[in-house]
N, C-alpha and C positions, 0 to 999 in steps of 0.2 A: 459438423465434422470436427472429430478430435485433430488438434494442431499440436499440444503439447502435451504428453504426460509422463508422469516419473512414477515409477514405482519403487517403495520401500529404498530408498537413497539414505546411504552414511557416508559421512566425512568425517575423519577424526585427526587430532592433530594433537601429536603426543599422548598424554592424557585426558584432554581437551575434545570431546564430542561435539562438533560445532553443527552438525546435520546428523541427525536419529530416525530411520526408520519414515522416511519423507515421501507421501505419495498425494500427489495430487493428479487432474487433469483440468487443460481450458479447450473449449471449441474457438472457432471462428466468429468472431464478431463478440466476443465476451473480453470484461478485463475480470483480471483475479487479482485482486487486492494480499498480498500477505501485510501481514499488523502482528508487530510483537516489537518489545525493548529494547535497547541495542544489546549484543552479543546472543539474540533468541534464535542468530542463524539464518536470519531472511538473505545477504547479500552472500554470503555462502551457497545457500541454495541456488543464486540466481547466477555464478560462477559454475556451479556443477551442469545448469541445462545451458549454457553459452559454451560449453566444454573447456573452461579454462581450469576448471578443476578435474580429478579423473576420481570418480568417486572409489569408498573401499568397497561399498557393496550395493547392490540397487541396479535400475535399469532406466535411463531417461531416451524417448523418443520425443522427436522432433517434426512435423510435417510427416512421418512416417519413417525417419531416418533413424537408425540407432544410432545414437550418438560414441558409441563405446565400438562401432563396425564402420561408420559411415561420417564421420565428425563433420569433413568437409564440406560433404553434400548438406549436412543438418544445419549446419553454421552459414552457409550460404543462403539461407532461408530465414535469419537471424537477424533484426536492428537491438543493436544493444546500446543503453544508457548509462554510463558507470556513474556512481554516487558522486565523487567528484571530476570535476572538469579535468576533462583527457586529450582533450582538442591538443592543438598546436596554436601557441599566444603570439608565436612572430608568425605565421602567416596568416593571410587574408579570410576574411570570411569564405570567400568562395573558393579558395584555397584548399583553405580544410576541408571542403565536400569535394571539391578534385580529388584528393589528396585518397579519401576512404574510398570514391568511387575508384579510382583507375585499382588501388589496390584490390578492389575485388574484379579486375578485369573489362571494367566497363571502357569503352571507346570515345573519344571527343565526343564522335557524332549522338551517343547514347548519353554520356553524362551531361552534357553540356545545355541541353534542353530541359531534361530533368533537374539540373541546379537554380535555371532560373523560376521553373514552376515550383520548385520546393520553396526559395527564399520568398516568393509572394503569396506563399500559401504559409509561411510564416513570419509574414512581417520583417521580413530584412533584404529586401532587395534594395532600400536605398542606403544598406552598409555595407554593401558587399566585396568593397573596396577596404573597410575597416581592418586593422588588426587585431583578431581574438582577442589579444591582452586587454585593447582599449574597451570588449561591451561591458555592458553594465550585467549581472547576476541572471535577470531575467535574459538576457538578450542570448549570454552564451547558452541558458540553458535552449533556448528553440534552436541554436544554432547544432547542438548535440541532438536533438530530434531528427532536424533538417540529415544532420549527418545517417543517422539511424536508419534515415529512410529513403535516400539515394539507390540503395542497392533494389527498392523493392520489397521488402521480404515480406514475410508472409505472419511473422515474429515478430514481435517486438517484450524486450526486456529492458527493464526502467528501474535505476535502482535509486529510491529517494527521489526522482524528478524535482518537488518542487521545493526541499528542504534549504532553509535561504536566501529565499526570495519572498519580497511582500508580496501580501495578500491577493493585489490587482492580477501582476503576474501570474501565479497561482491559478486564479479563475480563468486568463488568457491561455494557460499552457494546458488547462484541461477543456477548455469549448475546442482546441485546437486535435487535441486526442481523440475527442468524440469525434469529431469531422474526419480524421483517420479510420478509425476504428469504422465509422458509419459508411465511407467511400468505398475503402477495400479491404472488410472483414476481417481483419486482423484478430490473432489469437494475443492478449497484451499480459501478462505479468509486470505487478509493479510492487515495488516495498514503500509503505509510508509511516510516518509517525502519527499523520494527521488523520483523526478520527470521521473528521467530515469528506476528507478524500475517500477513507475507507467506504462510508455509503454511499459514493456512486458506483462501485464497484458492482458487477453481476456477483459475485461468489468472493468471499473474502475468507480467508485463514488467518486463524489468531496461533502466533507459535512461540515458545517459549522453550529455555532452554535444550534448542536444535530438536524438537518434536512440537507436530501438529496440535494443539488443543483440540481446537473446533474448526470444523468452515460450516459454511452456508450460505445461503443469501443474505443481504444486512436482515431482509425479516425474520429470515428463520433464527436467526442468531438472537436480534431482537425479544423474540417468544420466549425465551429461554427465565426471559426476570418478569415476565408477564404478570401485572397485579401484585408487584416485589417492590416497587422504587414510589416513596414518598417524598414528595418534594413539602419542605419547610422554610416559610419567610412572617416574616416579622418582627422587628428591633436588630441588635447588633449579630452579625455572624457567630462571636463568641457566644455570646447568649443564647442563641440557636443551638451552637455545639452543647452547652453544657446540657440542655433541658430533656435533650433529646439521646446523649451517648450512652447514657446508663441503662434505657427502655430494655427489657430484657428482650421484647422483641426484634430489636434492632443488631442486624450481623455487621454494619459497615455503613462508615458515615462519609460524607465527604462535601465541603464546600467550593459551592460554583456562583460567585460574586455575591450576588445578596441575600443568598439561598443556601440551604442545605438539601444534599439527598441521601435520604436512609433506605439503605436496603435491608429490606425485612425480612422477616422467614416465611414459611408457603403459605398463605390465609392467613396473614397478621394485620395486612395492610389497614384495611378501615378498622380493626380496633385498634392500633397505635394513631387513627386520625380523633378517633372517637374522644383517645386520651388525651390528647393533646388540647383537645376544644375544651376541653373538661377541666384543666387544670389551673383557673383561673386569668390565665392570658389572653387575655381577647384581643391583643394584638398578633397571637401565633396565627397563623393559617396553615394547613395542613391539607394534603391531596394528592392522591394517586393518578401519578403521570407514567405517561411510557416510558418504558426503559432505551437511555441512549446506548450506541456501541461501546463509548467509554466506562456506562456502566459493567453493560457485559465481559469488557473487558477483562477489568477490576477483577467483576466476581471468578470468571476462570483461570483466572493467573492465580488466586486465592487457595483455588481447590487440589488437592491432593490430585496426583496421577492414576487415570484410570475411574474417578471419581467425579469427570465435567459435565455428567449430564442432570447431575444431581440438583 
């Protein structure tokens, strides 16, 4: 079941096109990853389906709500995450989930059961007494989930989630999503920077300059450099770059610690391995490995508009 979809959405701001022609859709039980640079328009978009922006053109539904006829009813079916912490820092942890629950009309007797199932199903029922200001990075962010998800909703919008927080965190605040997502099928849009976040995603969009590039599944997207990306190691990184930047084969270089990866052009790949073995260095090693998302990425932020399937 479609929970969220937007068709053709713009937002422009003066001269400034921040959302171009934006159409997606997620079902239930899916997350949608958007992945693009800052200013590519991700938190923008995720403003126009929570209704806090009114787009200039376009049409977003919600749970089946218009949003542009029905905001209320749409929003009421909405947990939203802003990029940075939005809580309240002088009240309590449980405070703050009072505080979003009564405002969406919920009753002691409703929220107050639901506060303590949410803070142990996020790890902070023995702070619940804390004040906001005092958690640590990780903490406030499950604390804005916790918040998120008081009401129920059916939505969930996540902008940056886990952008400043270590790693550990991280992995806690996404085995915590999936347990969401997997309990009560939640339709999730989320903005990340992080490429690894991006492939857990069911469907991810790469967007750039407030227009969609691509979506797909991380595989589909994946396919896209299929038999394109050569991985190069042996001796200094520099030494790596130079041997290999000139290859006419070679569209795009890039170093990932002790390694180089060249993206090549369509059917180049095992003759640039071939060269490579050939050229005296028997310390090179050379081989075609799969393409990551950050390659993919790379290469369609590269490409000319209208020209990303290329």
């Amino acid at each position: 079941m479609t929970l969220i979809e937007a068709s053709h959405l713009r937002k422009q701001f003066g001269d400034t096109v921040a959302v171009d022609d934006m159409s997606l859709a997620v079902e239930s039980g899916q997350i949608y990853g958007l992945v693009g640079s800052d200013g590519a328009g991700k938190t923008t978009t995720l403003r126009l389906l929570v209704g806090a922006l009114i787009p200039d053109a376009g049409l977003a539904v919600v749970c089946g709500y218009n949003l542009a006829e029905k905001g209320e009813q749409a929003r009421s079916q909405i947990g939203y995450l802003s990029q940075r912490f939005s809580l309240y820092e002088d009240l309590t942890v449980l405070e703050n989930i009072r505080f979003f629950a009564e405002v969406r009309g919920l009753s002691q007797k409703d929220w107050l059961p639901r506060c303590q199932e949410l803070l142990d199903f996020v790890g902070l029922s023995a702070f619940q007494e804390r004040r906001a200001g005092h958690l640590s990075g990780g903490m406030k962010q499950k604390l804005g989930l916790a918040s998120a998800l008081v009401t129920m909703p059916r939505v969930l919008l996540l902008d940056e989630p886990t952008t400043g927080v270590d790693p550990v965190t991280r992995q806690d605040f996404w085995q915590l999503l999936i347990r969401v997502i997997t309990q009560r099928e939640l339709a999730v849009i989320l903005t990340t920077p992080y490429m690894d976040e991006a492939s857990r995603c069911h469907r991810i969009g790469f967007m750039q300059g407030g227009r969609m590039l691509v979506e797909g599944s991380p595989l589909e997207l994946r396919r896209k450099l299929d038999g394109r990306i050569v991985e190069v190691r042996g001796g200094a990184v520099k030494d790596l770059r130079k041997r290999t930047e000139k290859l006419p084969e070679v569209e795009d270089l890039r170093a990932f610690g002790d390694r180089v990866h060249l993206r090549v052009k369509l059917g180049r790949a095992e003759a640039v391995c071939e060269r490579l073995a050939k050229n005296g260095h028997k310390e090179v090693r050379a081989r075609i490995v799969p393409p990551s998302l950050e390659d993919v990425f790379i290469f369609l932020s590269q490409q000319p508009r209208g020209d990303i399937h290329a």
